[in-house]
N, C-alpha and C positions, 0 to 999 in steps of 0.2 A: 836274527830276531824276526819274528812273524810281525808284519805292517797288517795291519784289519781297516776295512773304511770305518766308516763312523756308524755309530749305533742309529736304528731308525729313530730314538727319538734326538737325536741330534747331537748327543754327547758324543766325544771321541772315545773310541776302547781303549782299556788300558796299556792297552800293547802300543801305543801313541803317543801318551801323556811320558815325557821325560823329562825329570825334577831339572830344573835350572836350564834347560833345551827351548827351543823354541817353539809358541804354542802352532799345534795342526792346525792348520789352515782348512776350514766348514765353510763351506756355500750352501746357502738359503736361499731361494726364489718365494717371496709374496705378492701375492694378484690383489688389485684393488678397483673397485673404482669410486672415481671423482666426478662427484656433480658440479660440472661443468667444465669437466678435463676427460674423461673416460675412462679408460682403463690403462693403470700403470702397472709396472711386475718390478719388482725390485732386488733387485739380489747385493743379498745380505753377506760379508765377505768378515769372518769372523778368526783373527792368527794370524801367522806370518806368511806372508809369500815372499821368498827367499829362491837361490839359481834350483832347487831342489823341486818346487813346485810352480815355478813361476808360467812355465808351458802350459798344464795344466788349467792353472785360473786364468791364464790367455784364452785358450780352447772353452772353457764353461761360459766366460765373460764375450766373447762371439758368438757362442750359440744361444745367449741370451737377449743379446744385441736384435739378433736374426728372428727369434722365435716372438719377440715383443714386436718384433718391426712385421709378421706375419701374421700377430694376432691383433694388431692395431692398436696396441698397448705404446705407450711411452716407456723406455726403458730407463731405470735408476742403477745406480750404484752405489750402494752405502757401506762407507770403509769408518762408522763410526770405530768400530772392534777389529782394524785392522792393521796392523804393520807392516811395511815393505823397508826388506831385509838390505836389500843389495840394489844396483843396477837393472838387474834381470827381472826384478817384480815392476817396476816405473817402464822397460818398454814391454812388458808384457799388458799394460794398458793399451801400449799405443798401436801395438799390433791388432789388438782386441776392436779399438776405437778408429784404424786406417780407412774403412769403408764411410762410416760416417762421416768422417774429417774432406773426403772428397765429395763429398754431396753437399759441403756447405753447415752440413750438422752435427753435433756434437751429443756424449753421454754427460747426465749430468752427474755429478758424485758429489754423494752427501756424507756433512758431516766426518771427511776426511781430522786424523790426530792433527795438531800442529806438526810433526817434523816430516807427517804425510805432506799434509797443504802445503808444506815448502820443498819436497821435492818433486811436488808437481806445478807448481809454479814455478821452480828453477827449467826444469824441462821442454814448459811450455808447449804441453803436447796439444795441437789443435781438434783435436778427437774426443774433448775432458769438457765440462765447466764444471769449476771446480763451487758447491755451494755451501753455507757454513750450517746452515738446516734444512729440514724438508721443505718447509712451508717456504723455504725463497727457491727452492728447488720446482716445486710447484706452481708458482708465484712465477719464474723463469719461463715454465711449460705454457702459462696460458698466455702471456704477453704476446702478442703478435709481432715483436722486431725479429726480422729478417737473421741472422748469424750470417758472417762474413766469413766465405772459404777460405778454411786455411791462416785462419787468423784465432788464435787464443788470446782472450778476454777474460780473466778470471772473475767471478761470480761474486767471488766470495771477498770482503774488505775488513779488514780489522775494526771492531770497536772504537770510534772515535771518543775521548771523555768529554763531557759536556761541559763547555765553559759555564754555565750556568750552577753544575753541580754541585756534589761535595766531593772532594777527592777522592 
């Protein structure tokens, strides 16, 4: 079976799409900036990464890392549309995020699934903060506290219900 990348406008070809299979894994890179944050680049991580691609989105999600850390962009991660299959996609983060993790700094990833946000909080890769939207992802970037090397702290907390409220 012939494998095709993905079409320029972003869809996968059909030679990709496999009824009941796992969706192809698209990376998106968006440049932005933020008045009174600069410039962020977000890559947008849309399918599965499973042991089949997980290299790959290791290697893009590094030279993402890299390329935002040389353009003096803040790098994002948003795995809103993303699933990780196996093993091999959760340290294909950490291999992605190892440089940063020793500098005291972390990638921040937004809007992670739930059974995402729980195998990255089981992990507890120091290289992650993990946040539940952009805007605390954002909110995270402009704060001035310090990150503690090598220490994971996740970002993200569940919904407390409001004693005040209604059920």
């Amino acid at each position: 079976m012939e494998t095709r990348s993905p079409r320029e406008d972003g869809q996968p070809s059909p030679a990709r799409v496999r009824p009941g299979g796992p969706a192809p894994l698209l990376l998106q890179t968006v440049h932005e900036h933020r008045p009174g944050l600069g410039g962020i680049s977000v890559l947008k991580a849309r399918g599965t990464v499973d042991a089949s691609n997980a290299r790959l989105f290791s290697e893009a999600l590094a030279e993402h890392v890299a390329h935002a850390g040389q353009a003096g962009e803040h790098p994002l991660l948003d795995l809103s549309e993303a699933y990780l299959a196996c093993a091999d996609a959760v340290r294909s983060l950490d291999r992605a995020t190892g440089a940063l993790a020793h500098t005291g700094r972390a990638l921040s990833v937004v809007q992670p699934r739930p059974h995402v946000r729980e195998a990255l909080t089981s992990a507890g890769l120091p290289g992650i903060r993990v946040h539940a939207t952009l805007a605390a992802a954002l909110d995270a970037l402009t704060s001035r506290e310090p990150v503690r090397e090598r220490a994971y702290q996740p970002a993200y907390e569940p919904a407390r219900p409001d004693p005040g409220g209604l059920g």
